[in-house]
C-alpha atoms as a printed R data frame, in Angstrom:
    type eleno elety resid chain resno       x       y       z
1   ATOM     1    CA   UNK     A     1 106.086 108.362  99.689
2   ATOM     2    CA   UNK     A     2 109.205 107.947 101.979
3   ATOM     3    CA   UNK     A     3 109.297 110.250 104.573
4   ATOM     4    CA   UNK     A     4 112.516 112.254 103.617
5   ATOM     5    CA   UNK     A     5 110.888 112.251  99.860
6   ATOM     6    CA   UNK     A     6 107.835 114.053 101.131
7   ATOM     7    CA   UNK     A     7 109.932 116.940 103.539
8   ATOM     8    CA   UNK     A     8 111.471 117.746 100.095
9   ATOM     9    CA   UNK     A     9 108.664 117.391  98.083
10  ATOM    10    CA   UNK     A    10 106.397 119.542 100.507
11  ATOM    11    CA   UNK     A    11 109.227 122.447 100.349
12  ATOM    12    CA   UNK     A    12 109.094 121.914  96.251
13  ATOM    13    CA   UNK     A    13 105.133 122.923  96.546
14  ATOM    14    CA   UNK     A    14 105.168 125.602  99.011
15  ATOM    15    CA   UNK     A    15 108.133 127.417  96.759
16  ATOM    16    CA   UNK     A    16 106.019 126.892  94.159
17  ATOM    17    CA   UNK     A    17 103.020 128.583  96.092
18  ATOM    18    CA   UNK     A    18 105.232 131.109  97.388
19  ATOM    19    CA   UNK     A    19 104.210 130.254 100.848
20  ATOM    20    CA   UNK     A    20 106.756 130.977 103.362
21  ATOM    21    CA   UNK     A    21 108.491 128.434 104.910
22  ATOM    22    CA   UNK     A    22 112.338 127.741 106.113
23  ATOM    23    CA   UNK     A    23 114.715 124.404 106.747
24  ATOM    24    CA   UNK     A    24 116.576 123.562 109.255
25  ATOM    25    CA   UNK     A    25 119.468 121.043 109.223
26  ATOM    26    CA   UNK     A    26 121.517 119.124 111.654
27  ATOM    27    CA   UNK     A    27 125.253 120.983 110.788
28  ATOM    28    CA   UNK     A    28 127.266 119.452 113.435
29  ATOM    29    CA   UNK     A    29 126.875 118.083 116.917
30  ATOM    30    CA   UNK     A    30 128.751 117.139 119.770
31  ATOM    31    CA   UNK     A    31 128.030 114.601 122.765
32  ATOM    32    CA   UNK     A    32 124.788 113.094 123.106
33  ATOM    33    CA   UNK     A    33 122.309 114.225 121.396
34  ATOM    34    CA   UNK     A    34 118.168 113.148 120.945
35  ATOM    35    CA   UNK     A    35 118.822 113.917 117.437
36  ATOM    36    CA   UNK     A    36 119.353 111.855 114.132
37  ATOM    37    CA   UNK     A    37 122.966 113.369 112.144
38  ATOM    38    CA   UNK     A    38 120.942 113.662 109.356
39  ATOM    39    CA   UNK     A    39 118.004 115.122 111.190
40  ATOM    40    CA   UNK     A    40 116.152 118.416 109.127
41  ATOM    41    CA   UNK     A    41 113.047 120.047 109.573
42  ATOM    42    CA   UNK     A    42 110.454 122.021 107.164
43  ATOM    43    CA   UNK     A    43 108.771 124.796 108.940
44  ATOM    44    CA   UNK     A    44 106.337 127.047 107.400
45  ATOM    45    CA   UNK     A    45 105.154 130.765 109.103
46  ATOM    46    CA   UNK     A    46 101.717 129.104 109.621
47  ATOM    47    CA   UNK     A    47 103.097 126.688 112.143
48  ATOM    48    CA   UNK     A    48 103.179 123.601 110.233
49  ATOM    49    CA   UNK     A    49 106.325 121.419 110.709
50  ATOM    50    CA   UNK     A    50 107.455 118.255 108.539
51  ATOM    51    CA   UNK     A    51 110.418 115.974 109.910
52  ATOM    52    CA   UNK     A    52 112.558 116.844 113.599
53  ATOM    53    CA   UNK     A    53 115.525 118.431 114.493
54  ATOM    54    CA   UNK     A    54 114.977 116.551 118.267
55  ATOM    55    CA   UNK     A    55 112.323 118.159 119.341
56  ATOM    56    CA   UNK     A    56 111.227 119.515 122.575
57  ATOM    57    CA   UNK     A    57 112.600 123.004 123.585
58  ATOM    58    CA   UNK     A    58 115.174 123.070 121.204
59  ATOM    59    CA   UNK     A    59 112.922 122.825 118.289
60  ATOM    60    CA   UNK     A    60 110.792 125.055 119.748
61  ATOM    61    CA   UNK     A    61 113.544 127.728 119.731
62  ATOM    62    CA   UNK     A    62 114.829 126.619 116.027
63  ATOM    63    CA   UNK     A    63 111.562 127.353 114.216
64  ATOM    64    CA   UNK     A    64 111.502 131.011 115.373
65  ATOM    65    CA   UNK     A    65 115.651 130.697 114.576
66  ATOM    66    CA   UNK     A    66 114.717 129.188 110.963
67  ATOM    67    CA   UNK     A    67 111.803 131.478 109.805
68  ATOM    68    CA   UNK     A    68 114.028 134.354 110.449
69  ATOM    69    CA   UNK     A    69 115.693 133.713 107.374
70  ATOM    70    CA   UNK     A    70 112.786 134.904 105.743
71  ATOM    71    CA   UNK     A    71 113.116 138.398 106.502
72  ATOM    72    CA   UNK     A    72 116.998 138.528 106.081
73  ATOM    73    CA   UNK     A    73 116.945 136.203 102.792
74  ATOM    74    CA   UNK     A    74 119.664 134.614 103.550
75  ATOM    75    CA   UNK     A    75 121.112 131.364 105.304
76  ATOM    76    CA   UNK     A    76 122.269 131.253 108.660
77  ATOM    77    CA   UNK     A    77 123.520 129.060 111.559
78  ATOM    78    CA   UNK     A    78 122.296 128.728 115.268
79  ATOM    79    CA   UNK     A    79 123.767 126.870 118.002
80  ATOM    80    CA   UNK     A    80 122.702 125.250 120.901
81  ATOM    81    CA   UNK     A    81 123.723 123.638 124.032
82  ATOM    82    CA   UNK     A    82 121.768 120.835 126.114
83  ATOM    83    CA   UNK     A    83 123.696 120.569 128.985
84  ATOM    84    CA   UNK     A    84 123.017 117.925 131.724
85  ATOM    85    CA   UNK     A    85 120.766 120.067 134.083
86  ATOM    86    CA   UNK     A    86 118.625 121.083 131.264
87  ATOM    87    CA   UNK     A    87 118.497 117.678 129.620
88  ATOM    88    CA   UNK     A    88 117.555 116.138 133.579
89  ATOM    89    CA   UNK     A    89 114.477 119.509 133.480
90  ATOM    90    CA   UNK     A    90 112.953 117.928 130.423
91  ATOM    91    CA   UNK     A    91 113.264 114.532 131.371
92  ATOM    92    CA   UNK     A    92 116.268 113.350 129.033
93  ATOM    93    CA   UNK     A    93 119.486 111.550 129.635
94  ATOM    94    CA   UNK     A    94 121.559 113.318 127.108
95  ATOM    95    CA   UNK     A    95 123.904 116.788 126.647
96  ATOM    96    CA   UNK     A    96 125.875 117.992 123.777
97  ATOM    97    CA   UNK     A    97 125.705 120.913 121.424
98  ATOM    98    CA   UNK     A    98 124.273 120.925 117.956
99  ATOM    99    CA   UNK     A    99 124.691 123.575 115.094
100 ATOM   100    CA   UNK     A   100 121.781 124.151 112.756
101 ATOM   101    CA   UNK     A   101 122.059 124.997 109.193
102 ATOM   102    CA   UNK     A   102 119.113 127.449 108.541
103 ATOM   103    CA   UNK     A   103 117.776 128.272 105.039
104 ATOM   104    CA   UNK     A   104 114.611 130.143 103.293
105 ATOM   105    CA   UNK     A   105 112.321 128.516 101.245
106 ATOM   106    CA   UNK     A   106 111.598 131.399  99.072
107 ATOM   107    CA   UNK     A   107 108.799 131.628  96.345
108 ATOM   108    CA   UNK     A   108 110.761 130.741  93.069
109 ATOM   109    CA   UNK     A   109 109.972 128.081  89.827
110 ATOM   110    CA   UNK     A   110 113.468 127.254  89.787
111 ATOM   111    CA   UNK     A   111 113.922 126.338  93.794
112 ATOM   112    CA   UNK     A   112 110.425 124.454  93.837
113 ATOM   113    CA   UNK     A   113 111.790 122.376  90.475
114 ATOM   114    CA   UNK     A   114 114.713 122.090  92.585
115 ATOM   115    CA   UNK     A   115 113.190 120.644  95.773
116 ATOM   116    CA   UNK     A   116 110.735 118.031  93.468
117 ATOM   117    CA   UNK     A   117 114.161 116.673  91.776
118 ATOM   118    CA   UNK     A   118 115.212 116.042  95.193
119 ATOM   119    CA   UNK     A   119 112.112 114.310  96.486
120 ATOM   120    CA   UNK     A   120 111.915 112.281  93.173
121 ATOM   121    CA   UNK     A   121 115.506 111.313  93.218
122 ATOM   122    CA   UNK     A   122 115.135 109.547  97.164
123 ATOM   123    CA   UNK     A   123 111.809 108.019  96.064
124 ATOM   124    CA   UNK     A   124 113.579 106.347  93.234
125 ATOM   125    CA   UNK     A   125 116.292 105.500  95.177
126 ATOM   126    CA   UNK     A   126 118.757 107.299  93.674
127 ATOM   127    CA   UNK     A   127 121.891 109.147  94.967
128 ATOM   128    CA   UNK     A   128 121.653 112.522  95.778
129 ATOM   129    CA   UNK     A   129 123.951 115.676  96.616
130 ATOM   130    CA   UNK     A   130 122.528 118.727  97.651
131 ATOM   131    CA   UNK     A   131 125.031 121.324  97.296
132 ATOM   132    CA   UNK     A   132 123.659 125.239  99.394
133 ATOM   133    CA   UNK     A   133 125.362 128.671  99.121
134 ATOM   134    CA   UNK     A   134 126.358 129.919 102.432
135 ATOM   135    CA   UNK     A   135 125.389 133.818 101.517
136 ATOM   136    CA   UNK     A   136 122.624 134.748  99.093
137 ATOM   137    CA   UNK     A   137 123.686 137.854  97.914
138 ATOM   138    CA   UNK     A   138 121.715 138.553  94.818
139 ATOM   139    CA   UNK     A   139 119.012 135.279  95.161
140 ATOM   140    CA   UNK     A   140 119.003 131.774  96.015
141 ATOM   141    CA   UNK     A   141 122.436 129.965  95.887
142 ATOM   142    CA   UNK     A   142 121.790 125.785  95.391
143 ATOM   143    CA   UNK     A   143 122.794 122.936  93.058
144 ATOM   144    CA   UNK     A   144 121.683 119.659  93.402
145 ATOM   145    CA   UNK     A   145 123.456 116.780  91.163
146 ATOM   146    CA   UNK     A   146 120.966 113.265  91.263
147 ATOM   147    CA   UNK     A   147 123.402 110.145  89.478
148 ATOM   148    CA   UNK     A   148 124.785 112.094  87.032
149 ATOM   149    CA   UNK     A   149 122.277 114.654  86.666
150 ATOM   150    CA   UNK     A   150 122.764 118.582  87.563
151 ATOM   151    CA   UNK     A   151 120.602 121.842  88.160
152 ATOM   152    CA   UNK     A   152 122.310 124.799  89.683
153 ATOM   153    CA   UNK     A   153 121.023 128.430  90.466
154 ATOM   154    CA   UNK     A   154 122.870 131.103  91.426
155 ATOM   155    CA   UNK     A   155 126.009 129.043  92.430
156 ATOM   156    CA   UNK     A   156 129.768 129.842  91.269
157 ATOM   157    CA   UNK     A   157 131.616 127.494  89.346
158 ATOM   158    CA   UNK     A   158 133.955 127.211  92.267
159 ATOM   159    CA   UNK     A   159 130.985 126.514  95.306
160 ATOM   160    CA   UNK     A   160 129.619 123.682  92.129
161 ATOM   161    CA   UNK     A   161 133.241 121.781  92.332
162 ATOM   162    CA   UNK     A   162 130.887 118.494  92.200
163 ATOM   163    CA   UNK     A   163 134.657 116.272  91.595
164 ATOM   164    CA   UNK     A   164 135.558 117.740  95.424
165 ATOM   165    CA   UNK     A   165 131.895 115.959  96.679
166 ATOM   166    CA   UNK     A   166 131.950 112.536  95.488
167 ATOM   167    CA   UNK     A   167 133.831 110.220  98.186
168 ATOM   168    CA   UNK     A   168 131.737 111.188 100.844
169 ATOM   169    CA   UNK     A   169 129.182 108.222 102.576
170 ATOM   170    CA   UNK     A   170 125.495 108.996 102.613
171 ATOM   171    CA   UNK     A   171 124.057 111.171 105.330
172 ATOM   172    CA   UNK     A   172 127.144 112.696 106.496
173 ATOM   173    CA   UNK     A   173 126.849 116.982 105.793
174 ATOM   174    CA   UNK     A   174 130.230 119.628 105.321
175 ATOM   175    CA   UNK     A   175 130.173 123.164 105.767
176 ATOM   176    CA   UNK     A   176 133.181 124.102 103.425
177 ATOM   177    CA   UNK     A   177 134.372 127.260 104.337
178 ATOM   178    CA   UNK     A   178 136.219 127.329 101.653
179 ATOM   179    CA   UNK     A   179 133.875 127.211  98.976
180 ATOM   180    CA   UNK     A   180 130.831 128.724 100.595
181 ATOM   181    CA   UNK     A   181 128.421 125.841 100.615
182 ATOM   182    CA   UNK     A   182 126.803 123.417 103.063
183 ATOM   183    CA   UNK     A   183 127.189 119.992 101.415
184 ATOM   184    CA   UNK     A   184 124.494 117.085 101.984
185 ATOM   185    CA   UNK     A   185 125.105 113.718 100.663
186 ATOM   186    CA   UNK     A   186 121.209 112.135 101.415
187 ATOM   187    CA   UNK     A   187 120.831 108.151 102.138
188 ATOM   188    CA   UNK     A   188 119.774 106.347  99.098
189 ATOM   189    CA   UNK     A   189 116.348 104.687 100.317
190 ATOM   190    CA   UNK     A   190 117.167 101.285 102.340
191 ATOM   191    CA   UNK     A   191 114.916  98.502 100.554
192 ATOM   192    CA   UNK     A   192 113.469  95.699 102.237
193 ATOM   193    CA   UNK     A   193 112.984  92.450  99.843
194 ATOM   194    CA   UNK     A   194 110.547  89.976 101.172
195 ATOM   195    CA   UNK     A   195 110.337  86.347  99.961
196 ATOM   196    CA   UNK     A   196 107.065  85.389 100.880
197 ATOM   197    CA   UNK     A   197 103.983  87.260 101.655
198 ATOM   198    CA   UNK     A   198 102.531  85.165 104.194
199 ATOM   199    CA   UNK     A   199 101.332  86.773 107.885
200 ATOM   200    CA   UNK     A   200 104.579  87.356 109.025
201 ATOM   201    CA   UNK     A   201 105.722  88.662 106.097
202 ATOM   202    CA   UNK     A   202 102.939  90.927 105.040
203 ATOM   203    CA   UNK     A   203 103.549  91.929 108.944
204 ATOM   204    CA   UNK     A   204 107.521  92.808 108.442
205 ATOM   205    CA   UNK     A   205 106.295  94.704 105.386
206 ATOM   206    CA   UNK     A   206 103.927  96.531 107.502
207 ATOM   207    CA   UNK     A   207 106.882  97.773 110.248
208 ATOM   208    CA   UNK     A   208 109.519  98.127 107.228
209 ATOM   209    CA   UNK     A   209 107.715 100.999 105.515
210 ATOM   210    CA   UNK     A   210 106.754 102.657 108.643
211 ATOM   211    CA   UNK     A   211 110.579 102.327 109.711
212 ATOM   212    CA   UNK     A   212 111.185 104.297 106.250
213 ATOM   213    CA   UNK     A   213 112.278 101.779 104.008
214 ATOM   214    CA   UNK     A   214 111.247 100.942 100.552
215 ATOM   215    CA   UNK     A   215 109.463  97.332 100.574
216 ATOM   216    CA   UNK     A   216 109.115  94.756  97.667
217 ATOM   217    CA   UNK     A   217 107.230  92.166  98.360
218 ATOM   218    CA   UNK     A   218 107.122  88.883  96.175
219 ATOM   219    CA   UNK     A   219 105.291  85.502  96.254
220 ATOM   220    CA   UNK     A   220 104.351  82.850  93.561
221 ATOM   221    CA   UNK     A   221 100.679  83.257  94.688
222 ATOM   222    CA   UNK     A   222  98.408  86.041  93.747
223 ATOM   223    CA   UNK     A   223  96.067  86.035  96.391
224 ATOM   224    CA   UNK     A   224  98.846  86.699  98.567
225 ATOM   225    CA   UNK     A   225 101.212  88.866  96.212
226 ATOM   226    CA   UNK     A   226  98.996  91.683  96.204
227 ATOM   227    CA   UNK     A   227  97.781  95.143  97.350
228 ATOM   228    CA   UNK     A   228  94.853  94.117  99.465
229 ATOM   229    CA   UNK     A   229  96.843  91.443 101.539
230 ATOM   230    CA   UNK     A   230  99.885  93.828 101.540
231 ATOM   231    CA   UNK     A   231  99.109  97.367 101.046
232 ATOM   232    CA   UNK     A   232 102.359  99.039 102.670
233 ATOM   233    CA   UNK     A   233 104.699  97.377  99.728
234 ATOM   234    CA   UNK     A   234 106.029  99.741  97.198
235 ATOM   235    CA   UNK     A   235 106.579  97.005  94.660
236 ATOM   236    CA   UNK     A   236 104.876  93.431  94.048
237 ATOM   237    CA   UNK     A   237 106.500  90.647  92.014
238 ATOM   238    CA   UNK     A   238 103.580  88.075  91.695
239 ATOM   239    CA   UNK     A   239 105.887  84.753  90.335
240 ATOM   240    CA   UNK     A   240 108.229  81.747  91.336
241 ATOM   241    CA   UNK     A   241 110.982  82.865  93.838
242 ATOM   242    CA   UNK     A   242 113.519  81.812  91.104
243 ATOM   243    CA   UNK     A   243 111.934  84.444  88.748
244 ATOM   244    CA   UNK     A   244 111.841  87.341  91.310
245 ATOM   245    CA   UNK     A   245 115.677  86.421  91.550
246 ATOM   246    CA   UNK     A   246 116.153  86.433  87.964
247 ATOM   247    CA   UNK     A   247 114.543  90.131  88.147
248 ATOM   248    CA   UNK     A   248 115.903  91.960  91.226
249 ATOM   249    CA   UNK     A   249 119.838  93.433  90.900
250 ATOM   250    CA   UNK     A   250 121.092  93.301  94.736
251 ATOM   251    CA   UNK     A   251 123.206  96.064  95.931
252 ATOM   252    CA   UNK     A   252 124.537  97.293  99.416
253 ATOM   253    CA   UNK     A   253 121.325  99.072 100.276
254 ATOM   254    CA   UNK     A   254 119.113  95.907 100.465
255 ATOM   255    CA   UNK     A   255 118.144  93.949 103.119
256 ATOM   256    CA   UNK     A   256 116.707  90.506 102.087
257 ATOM   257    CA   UNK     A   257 114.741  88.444 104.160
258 ATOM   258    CA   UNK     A   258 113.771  84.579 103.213
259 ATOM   259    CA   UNK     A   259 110.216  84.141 104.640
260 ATOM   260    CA   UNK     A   260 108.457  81.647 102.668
261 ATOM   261    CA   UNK     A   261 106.237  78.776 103.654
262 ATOM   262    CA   UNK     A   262 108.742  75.950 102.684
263 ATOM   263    CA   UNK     A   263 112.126  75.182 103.911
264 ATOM   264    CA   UNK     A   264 113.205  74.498 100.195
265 ATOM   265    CA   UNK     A   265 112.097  77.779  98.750
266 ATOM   266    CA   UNK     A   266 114.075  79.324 101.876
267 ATOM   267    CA   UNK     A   267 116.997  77.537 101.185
268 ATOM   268    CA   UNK     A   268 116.808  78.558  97.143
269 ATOM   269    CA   UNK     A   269 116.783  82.161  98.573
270 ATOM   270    CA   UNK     A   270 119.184  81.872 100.372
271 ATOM   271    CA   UNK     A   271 121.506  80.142  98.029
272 ATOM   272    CA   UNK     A   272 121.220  82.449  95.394
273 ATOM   273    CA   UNK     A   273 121.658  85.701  97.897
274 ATOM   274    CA   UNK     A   274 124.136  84.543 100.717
275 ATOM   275    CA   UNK     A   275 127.335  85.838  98.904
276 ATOM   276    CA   UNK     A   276 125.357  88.878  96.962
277 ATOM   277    CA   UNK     A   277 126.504  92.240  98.128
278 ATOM   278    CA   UNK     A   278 123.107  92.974  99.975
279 ATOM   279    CA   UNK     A   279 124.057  94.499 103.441
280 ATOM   280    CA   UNK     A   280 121.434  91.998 105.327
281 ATOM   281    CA   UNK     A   281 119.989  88.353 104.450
282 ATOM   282    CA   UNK     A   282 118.420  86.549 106.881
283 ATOM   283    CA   UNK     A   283 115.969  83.517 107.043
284 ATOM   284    CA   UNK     A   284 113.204  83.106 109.618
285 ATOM   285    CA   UNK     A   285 112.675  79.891 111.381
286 ATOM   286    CA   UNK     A   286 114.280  77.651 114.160
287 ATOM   287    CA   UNK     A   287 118.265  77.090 114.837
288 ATOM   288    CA   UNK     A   288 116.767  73.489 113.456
289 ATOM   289    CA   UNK     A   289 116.037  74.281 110.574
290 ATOM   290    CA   UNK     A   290 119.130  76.169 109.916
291 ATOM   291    CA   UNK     A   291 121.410  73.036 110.540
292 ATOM   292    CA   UNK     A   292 119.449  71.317 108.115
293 ATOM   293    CA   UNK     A   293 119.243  74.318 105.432
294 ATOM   294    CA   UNK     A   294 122.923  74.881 105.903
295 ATOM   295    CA   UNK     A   295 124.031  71.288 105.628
296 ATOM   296    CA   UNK     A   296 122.442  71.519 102.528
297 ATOM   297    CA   UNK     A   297 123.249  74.593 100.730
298 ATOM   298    CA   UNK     A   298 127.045  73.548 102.102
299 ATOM   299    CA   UNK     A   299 127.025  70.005 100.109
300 ATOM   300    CA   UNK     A   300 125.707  72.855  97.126
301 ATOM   301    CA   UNK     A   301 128.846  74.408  97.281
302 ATOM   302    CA   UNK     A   302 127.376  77.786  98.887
303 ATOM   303    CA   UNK     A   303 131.143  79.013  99.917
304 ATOM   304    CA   UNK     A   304 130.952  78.865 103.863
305 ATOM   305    CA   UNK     A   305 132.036  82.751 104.238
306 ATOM   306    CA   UNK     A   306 128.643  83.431 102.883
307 ATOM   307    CA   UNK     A   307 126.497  81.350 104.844
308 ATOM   308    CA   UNK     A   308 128.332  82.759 108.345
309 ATOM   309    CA   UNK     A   309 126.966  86.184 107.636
310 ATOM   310    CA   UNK     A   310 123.336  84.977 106.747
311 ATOM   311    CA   UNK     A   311 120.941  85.756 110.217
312 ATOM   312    CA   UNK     A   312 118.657  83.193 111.385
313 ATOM   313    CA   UNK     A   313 117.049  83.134 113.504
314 ATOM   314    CA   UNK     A   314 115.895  86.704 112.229
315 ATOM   315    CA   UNK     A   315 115.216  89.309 114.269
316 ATOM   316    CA   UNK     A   316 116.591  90.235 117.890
317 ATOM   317    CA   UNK     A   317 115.575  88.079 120.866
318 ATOM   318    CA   UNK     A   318 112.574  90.238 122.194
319 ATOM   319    CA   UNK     A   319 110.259  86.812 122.844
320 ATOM   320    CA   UNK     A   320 108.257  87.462 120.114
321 ATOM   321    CA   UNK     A   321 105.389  85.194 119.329
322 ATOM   322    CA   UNK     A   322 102.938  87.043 116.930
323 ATOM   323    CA   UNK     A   323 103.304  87.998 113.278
324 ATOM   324    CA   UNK     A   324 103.542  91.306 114.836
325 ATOM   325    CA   UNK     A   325 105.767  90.755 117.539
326 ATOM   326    CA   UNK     A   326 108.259  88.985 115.332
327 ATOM   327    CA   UNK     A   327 107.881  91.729 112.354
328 ATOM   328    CA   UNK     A   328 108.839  94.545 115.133
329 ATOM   329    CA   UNK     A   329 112.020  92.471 116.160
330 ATOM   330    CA   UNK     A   330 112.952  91.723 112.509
331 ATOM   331    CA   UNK     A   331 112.777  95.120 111.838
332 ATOM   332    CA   UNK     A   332 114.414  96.617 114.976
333 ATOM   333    CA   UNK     A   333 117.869  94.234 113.464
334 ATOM   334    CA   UNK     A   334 117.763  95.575 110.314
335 ATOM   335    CA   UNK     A   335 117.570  99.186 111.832
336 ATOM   336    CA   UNK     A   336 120.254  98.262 113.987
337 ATOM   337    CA   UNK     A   337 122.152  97.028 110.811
338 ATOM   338    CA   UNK     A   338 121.541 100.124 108.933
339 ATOM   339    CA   UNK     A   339 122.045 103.000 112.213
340 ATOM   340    CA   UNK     A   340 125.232 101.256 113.217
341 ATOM   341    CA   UNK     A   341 126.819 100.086 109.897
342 ATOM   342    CA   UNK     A   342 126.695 103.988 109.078
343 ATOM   343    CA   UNK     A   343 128.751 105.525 111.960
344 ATOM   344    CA   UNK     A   344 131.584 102.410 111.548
345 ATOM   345    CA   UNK     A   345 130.258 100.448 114.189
């Protein structure tokens, strides 16, 4: 299960268990911070802790913070400054201040129902708003609203205005003071498509899910196309490349990647994904065999717009040799794709 799926599925069972446990989630921040935007944490009264808010004293501090909520039942914020002399005690090269939204995870049907919508939504990949009151007067306060589908509890019609929380990107939060509620728009799943499940590819497949994105893997030979030879993919299409094609809709959370074992079926890929709206589609090989590919799928008519944004050689220049090596710089450009596509850069 992906990572952010299993924080919200783990806070679905222990409301269901009525074991006590609290959130905590990146608010706002300011300067530079060792801290993801979209960074939350699951802490339970036990000491267990699922997911970072940065980690070292800060976090520290923020779990006591969180599970505070408990007693008061209620939502809170806490802020806190890592200036430069601190940063340099602890041995990092960064200062800002970040506010934390804090929240209970009380024992309730309705909130645990609540969190397991949540975690199924990411897993499926679909998109998700998370809508918490600010004050719990009388109960929880939180509505969630997956594609087109709602649940609410204990929130006014006016702190539910789901029309004022639909242009917002993905991973960006909003406390609106207005309305009373800490909005979260949560990242639709990144997936990773891999033509070809040779050693390098079963490798990138390998680093992809790790790196927290969903992998489907496809090959026109079953004794590579499968769970044995590559256990970390989510999905397996076992077929020609031109089927696989025929099956998967490309949209701007994919990140294709044309690793076969001929330069043809690379090129095919390519061809029939160059101008799709997939954020990423790359090809591995030699700057050789791209002159020759693109030469090619030019004469086809592939426009030449499409075939500029196409990477290849994949993955950054880190010298890599192995099926290893090269899956770790594959992977470190798509993350680079994804991290810096998402904050305009």
């Amino acid at each position: 299960m992906n990572e952010n799926a299993a924080l919200w599925a783990e806070a679905g069972r222990l409301a269901a268990q009525g074991i006590p446990a609290a959130l905590a989630t990146v608010a706002r921040q300011r300067g530079s911070l060792p801290m993801a935007s979209d960074a939350k944490m699951l802490v339970t009264a036990a000491g267990r802790r699922d997911g970072t808010v940065g980690g070292g004293c800060v976090e520290a501090e923020v779990v006591h913070q969180a599970l505070a909520t408990l007693s008061a039942g209620t939502p809170s914020f806490a802020r806190h400054t890592l200036n430069a002399d601190v940063a340099g005690d602890i041995g990092l090269s960064c200062g800002g201040t970040v506010e934390l939204f804090l929240e209970p995870v009380l024992p309730s049907p309705e909130l645990a129902r609540l969190y397991t919508t949540v975690a199924a939504g990411i897993e499926q990949r679909r998109k998700v708003t998370v809508l918490t009151g600010l004050q719990w007067n009388g109960g929880p306060k939180k509505g969630i609203q997956v594609d087109d589908e709602r649940l609410v509890i204990g929130l006014s019609e006016t702190a539910a205005d789901w029309g004022a929380f639909t242009e917002r990107r993905a991973g960006e939060v909003l406390v609106d003071e207005e309305r009373a509620v800490f909005v979260e728009w949560l990242h639709r799943v990144p997936r990773v498509i891999i033509f070809g499940a040779g050693h390098v590819g079963a490798a990138i497949a390998r680093v992809a899910s790790q790196a927290g994105f969903t992998v489907l893997v496809t090959d026109d030979r079953e004794e590579f196309a499968n769970h044995e030879v590559v256990p970390d993919a989510d999905e397996i299409i076992v077929g020609s490349f031109d089927q696989a094609l025929d099956q998967i809709t490309l949209d701007e959370d994919d990140y294709v990647l044309a690793t076969t074992r001929g330069h043809s079926y690379d090129a095919n890929v390519v061809e029939r994904t160059a101008d799709s709206p997939a954020r990423y589609v790359g090809m591995l090989g030699s700057k050789r065999k791209r002159v020759v590919i693109w030469k090619a799928l030019a004469a086809a008519g592939v426009p030449e717009h499409a075939l500029a944004r196409v990477k290849t050689p994949i993955g950054l220049e880190i010298g890599a040799e192995t099926p290893a090596e090269i899956a770790v710089s594959v992977v470190a450009d798509l993350i680079r794709t994804r991290r810096l596509s998402e904050v305009g850069q």
